[in-house]
C-alpha positions as CSV (number, residue, x, y, z in Angstrom):
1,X,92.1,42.4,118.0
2,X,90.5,42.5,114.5
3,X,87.6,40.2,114.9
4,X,86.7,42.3,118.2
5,X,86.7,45.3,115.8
6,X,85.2,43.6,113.2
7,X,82.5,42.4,115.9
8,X,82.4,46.3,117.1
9,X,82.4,47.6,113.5
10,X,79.2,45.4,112.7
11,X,77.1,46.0,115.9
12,X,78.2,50.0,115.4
13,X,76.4,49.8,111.5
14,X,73.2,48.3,113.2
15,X,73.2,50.6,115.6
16,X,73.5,53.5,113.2
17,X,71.3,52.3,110.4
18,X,68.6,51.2,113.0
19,X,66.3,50.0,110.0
20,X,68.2,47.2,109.4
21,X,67.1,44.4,109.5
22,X,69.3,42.1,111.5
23,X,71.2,38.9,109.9
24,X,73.4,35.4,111.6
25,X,76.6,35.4,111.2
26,X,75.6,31.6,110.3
27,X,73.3,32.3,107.7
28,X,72.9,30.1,104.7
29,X,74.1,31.8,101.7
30,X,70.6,32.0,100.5
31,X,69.7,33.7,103.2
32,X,72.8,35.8,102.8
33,X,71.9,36.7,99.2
34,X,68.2,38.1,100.1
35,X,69.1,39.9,103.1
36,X,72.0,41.3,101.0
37,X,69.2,42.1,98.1
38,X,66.6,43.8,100.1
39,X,65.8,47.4,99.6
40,X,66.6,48.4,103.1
41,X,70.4,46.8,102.9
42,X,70.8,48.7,99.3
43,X,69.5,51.8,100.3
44,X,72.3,51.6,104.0
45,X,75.5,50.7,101.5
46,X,74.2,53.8,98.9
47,X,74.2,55.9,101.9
48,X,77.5,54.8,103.5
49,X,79.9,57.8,102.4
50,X,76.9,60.5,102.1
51,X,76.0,63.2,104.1
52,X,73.6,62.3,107.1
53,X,70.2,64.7,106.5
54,X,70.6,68.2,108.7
55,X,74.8,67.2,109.6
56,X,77.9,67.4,107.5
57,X,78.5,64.2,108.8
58,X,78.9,60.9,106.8
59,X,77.2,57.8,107.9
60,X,80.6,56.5,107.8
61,X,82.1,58.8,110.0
62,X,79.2,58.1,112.4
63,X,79.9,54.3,112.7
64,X,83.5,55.1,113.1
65,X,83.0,57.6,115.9
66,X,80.4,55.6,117.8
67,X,83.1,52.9,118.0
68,X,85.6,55.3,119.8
69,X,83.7,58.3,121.0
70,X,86.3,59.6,122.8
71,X,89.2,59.3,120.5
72,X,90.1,62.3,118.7
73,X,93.0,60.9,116.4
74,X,92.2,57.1,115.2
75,X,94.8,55.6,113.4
76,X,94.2,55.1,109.0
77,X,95.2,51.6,109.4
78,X,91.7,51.7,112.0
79,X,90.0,53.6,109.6
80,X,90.9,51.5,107.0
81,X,89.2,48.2,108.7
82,X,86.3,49.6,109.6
83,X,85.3,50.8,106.2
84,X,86.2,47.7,104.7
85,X,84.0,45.7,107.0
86,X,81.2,48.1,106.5
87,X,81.6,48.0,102.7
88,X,82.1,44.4,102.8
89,X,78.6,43.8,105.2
90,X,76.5,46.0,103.3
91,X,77.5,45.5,99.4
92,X,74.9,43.6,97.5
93,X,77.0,42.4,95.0
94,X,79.1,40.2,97.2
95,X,78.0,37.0,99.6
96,X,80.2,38.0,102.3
97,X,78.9,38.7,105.9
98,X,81.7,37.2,107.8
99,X,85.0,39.0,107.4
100,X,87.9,36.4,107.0
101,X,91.6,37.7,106.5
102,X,91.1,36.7,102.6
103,X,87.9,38.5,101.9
104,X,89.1,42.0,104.1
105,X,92.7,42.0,102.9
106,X,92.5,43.4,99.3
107,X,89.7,45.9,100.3
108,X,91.8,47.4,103.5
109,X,94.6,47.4,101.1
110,X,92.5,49.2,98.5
111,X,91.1,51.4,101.1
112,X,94.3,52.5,103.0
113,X,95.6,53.8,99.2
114,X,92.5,56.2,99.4
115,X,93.4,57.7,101.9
């Protein structure tokens, strides 16, 4: 069930931030590095928890509702994952693209406390 999100998360960012630029999941890491360093991937992880111009909707809270549309209550533990993929995908100061159980763990952990 988690790589499906994690698949569902992913396609759910592009979608939203329709400027950016796609990526492989098989890059090479130098590859990884440069998408990760452009100005169009900084400028979709800055914007991540802010308001989305003329809503009172996060970007966040867009990628998370466009993965269940219809759900009104989704679970924290749900919640949890999908930021953490999102901040994992978009931070330029990691090399991470794919999410392994290893990389996600600490940040869901981190990010179910902040709720």
């Amino acid at each position: 069930m988690r790589s499906n999100l994690s698949t569902r998360v992913k396609a759910s960012i592009f979608k939203i931030f329709d400027k950016l630029p796609p990526i492989n999941s098989n890059a090479t890491a130098a590859e990884i590095t440069t998408w990760k360093r452009s100005s169009i991937v900084r400028e979709c992880y800055k914007k991540l928890f802010k308001e989305i111009e003329d809503t009172s909707e996060k970007y966040i809270v867009r990628i998370i509702k466009n993965i269940w549309p219809k759900k009104e209550f989704i679970p924290d533990s749900h919640t949890a994952w999908c930021v953490s993929v999102a901040e994992i995908l978009l931070n330029p100061h990691n090399e991470h693209i794919q999410i392994t159980e290893d990389i996600i763990k600490p940040i869901v952990e981190k990010n179910l406390v902040s709720n």
